[in-house]
C-alpha positions in Angstrom: -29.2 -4.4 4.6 -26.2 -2.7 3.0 -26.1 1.0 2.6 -24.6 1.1 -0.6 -26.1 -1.0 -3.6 -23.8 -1.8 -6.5 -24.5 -1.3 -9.5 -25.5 -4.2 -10.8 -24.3 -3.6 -14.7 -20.8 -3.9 -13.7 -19.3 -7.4 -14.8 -18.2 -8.3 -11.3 -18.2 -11.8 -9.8 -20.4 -10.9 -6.9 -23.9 -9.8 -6.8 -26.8 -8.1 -4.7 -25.3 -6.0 -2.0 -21.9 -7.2 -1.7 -19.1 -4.8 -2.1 -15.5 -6.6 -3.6 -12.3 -5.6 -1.5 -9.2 -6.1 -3.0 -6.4 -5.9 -0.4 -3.1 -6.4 -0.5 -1.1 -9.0 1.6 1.2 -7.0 3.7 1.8 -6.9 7.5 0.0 -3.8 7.4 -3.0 -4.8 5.5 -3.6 -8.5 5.7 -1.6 -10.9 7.6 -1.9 -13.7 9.8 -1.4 -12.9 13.1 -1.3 -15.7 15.9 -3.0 -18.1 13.2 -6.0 -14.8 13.5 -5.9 -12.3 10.1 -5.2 -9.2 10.9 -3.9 -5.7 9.8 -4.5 -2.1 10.4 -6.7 -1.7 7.0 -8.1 -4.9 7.6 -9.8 -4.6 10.5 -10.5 -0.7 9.7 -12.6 -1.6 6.9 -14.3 -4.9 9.2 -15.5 -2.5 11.9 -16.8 -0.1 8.9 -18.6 -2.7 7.8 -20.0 -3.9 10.6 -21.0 -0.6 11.6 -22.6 0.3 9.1 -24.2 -3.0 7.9 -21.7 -3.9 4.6 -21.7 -6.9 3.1 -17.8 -7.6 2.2 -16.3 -10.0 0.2 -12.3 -9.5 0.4 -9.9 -10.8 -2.5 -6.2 -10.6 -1.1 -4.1 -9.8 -3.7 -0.3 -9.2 -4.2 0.0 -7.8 -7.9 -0.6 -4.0 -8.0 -0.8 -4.8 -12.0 -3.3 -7.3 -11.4 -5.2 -5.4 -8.6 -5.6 -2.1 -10.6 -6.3 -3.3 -13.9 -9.6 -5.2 -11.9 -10.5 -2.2 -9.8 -10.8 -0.3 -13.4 -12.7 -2.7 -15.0 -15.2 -3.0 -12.1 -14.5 -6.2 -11.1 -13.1 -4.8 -7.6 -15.3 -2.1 -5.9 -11.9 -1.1 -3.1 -8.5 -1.9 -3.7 -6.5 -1.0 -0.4 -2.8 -1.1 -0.7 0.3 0.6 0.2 -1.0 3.5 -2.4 -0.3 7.2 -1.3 -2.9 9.9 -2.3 -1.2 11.0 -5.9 -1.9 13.5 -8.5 -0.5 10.9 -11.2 -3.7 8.4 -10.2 -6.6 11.0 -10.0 -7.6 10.3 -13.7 -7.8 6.6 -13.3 -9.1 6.1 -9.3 -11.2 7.9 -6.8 -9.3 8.3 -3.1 -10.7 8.0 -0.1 -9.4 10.6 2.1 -6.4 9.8 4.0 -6.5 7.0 6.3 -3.0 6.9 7.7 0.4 8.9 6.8 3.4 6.9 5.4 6.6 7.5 3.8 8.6 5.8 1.3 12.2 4.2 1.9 14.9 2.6 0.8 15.6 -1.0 1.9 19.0 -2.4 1.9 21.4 -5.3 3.4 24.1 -4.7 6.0 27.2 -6.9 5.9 30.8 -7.5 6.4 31.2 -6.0 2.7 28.9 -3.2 3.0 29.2 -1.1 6.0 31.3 1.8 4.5 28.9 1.6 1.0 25.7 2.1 2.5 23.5 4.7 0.6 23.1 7.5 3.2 21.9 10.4 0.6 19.4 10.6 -2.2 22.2 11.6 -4.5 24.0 8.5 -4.0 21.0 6.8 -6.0 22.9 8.4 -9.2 22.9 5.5 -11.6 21.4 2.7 -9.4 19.5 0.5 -9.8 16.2 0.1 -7.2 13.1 -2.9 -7.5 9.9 -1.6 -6.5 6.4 -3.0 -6.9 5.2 -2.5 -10.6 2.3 0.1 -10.7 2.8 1.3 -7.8 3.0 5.5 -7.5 6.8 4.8 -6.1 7.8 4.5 -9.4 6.5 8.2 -10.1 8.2 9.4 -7.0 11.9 7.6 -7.9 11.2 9.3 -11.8 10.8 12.6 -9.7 13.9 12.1 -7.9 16.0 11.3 -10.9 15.2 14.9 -12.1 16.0 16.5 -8.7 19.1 14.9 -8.8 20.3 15.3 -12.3 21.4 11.5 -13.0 19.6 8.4 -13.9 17.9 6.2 -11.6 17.5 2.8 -12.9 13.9 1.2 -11.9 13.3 -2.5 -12.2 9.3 -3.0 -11.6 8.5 -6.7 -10.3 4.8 -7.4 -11.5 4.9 -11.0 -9.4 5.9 -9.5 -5.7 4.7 -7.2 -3.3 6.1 -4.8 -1.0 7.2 -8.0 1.6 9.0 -10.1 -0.9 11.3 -7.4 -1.8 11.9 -6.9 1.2 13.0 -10.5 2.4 15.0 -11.1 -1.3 17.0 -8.0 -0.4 17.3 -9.4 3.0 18.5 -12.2 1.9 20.7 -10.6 -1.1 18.8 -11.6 -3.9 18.5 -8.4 -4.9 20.5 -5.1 -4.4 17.6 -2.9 -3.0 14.0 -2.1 -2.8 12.0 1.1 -2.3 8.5 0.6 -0.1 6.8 2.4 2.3 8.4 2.8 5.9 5.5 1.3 7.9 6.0 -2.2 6.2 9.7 -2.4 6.9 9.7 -0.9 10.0 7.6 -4.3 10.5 9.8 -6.5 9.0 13.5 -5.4 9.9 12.2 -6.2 13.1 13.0 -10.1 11.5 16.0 -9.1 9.6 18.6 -7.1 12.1 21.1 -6.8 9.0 18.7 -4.7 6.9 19.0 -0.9 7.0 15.6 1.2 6.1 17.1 5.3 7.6 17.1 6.7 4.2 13.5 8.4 3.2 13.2 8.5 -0.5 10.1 10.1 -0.1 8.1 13.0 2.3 5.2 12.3 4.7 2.4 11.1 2.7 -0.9 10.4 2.6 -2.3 6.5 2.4 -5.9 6.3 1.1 -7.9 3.6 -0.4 -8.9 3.4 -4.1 -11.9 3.5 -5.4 -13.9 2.8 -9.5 -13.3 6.0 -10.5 -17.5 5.7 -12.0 -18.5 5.0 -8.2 -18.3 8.2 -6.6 -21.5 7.3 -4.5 -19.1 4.4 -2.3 -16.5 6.9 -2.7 -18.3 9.6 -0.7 -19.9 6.9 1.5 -16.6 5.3 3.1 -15.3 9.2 3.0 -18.0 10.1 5.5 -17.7 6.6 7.5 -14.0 7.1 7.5 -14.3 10.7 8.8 -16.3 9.2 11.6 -14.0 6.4 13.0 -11.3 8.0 12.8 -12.1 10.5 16.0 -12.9 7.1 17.8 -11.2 5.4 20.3 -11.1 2.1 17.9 -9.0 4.3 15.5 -6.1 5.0 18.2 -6.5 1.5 19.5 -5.8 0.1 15.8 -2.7 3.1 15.2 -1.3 1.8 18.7 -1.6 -2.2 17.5 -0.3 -2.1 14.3 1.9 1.2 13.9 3.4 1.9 17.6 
């Protein structure tokens, strides 16, 4: 049986012992792989499960929007996504402790017109314009940036896409540029040679998994199960597979 009983006078669409993943499609956290899902966070939170005897039922999602306004209402139990351990969030979600360190950058085409107009400096974002996922703590950390550079950042939040599809439409040149985490596009640009992803807009950062900020009892549960796999040999198999 499952460790961990939810509470049962949350208005969530499953019952009994079942615990309600949200997780984001990415190439990091859910993807097809072969015609097999896959993805680091994936199957992290698969072998947690089964060692531990979970019951999982997974919703893959791609709106943050969507995603987080659920997880507070208690209709998700776990959302994972590209979402770094913030100070901004602490009043709405319980973290997990870190599961993997990230980094945010900034995605942009390279073509015939743009070599010599590349952003190569954070100050060269004076007066931009950058997409990023709406909801998503990037949008705190480009705010931030503004300030440390004096000028205005413009930030267009997409509620519809996720972290991949700005990507591809700046790939593409549907739109100027897009700010997501390195580990993603480090995946993708390995599909789109004209892309350039060498400018950090962020520090090293921590990645952890969101919680119902009322269920600090699977909160401390995955922290301790987390603790645990990590020092296993599954743990650098899955860092080698998916980030290396």
């Amino acid at each position: 049986t499952c460790s961990y009983k939810k509470n049962q006078t949350s208005n969530i669409p499953s019952s009994g012992d079942t615990i309600d993943v949200a997780i984001e499609y990415s190439p990091l956290s859910l993807y097809t792989y072969d015609d097999t899902l896959g993805g680091f966070n994936y199957d992290l939170i698969r072998k947690i499960a089964t060692d531990h005897n979970l019951y999982l039922k997974f919703h893959p999602i791609v709106s943050l929007t969507d995603a987080t306004s659920k997880l507070e209402k208690g209709l998700y139990d776990i959302l994972i996504a590209e979402f770094p351990l913030t100070s901004e969030f602490n009043n709405k979600y319980l973290f997990t402790i870190p599961i993997y360190l990230d980094r945010q950058v900034l995605v942009q085409r390279i073509d015939s017109t743009t070599p010599n107009r590349l952003i190569k400096s954070q100050l060269d974002l004076a007066a931009d314009s950058i997409w990023v996922v709406a909801n998503s703590p990037i949008t705190h950390r480009i705010t931030n940036l503004a300030h440390e550079i004096g000028d205005t950042i413009y930030i267009i939040s997409d509620s519809t896409y996720a972290a991949e599809q700005l990507f591809i439409m700046t790939a593409i040149g549907d739109i100027k540029q897009a700010v997501i985490n390195e580990k993603v596009a480090k995946k993708l640009a390995k599909k789109y040679p004209y892309i350039d992803i060498s400018t950090d807009i962020s520090f090293t950062q921590f990645q952890s998994w969101l919680i119902n900020k009322n269920d600090s009892v699977l909160c401390d549960s995955l922290n301790s199960w987390i603790a645990i796999i990590k020092q296993t040999e599954y743990y650098k198999l899955l860092e080698s597979k998916y980030f290396k």
